[in-house]
C-alpha positions, 0 to 999 in steps of 0.5 A: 867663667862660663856664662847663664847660656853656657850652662844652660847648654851644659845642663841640658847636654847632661840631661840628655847623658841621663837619656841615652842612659836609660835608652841604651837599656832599653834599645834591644827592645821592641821600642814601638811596644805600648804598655797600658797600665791601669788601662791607660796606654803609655808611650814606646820608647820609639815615640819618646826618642822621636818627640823629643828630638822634635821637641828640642827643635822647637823649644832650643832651635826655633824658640831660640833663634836657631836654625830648625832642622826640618824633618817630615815626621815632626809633626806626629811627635810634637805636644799632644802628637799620637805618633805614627802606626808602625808601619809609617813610622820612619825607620829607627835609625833615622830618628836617631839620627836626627834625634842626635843631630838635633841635639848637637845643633841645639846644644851649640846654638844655645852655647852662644846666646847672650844675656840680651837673646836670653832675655827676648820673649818666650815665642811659644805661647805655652806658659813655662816663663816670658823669656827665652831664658825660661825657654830653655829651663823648661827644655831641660824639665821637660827632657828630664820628666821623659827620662822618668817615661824611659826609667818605667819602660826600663822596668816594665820590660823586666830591665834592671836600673839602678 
């Protein structure tokens, strides 16, 4: 029988399968393109992939107990980051990177909680649950809103979904 933490790390594990789904259509693209519709400027599929790598940091690694993964460009991309210019920003490849490995640490670690770590105070401060438990829903929420980012992108650029 599995356990709470385990399907918590299988959820959001296949969160993240819908999220390649919708990329991988998306990765031939200009990925720093901004659409703006009804005047309002939505994000790049570039600054999706980069924020949510450095979120998952946050909410499955450091609000967790997990050992984060320190990368420069963190901070640009995190809640209420604009990103970077173009020209600063870090080569695709290597937020992909990250973006993966982030993923795969974060999935392992959340894997081995037990009840008594799930149980311990939401250290966030953002207002999702008081425990580490609602942490982790929120992470899987949370992914799950920026694939919806990744489906209009999909279909502003034209590209078939379903």
């Amino acid at each position: 029988m599995k356990t709470e933490a385990q399907i918590l790390a299988t959820v959001m594990d296949s969160t993240r399968h819908y999220t390649l789904s919708y990329f991988n259509r998306l990765r031939d693209q200009d990925l720093h393109r901004r659409f703006i519709c009804e005047g309002k400027e939505l994000n790049s599929a570039f600054w999706l992939i980069a924020h949510l790598a450095t979120t998952e940091n946050g909410l499955l690694l450091r609000a967790t107990g997990g050992e984060v993964i320190k990368f420069s460009w963190a901070k640009n991309f995190t809640l209420g980051g604009a990103g970077l210019p173009q020209a600063e920003c870090p080569p695709f490849s290597e937020v992909f990177d990250m973006f993966n490995a982030v993923h795969t640490k974060a999935i392992a670690h959340v894997a081995t909680l037990d009840d008594q770590a799930l149980s311990r105070p939401n250290i966030t401060g953002l207002p999702f649950g008081d425990q580490v438990r609602h942490v982790v829903m929120h992470a899987i929420r949370h992914e799950g809103s920026h694939i919806g980012h990744l489906g209009w992108l999909c279909k502003l650029y034209g590209i078939k979904t379903m």
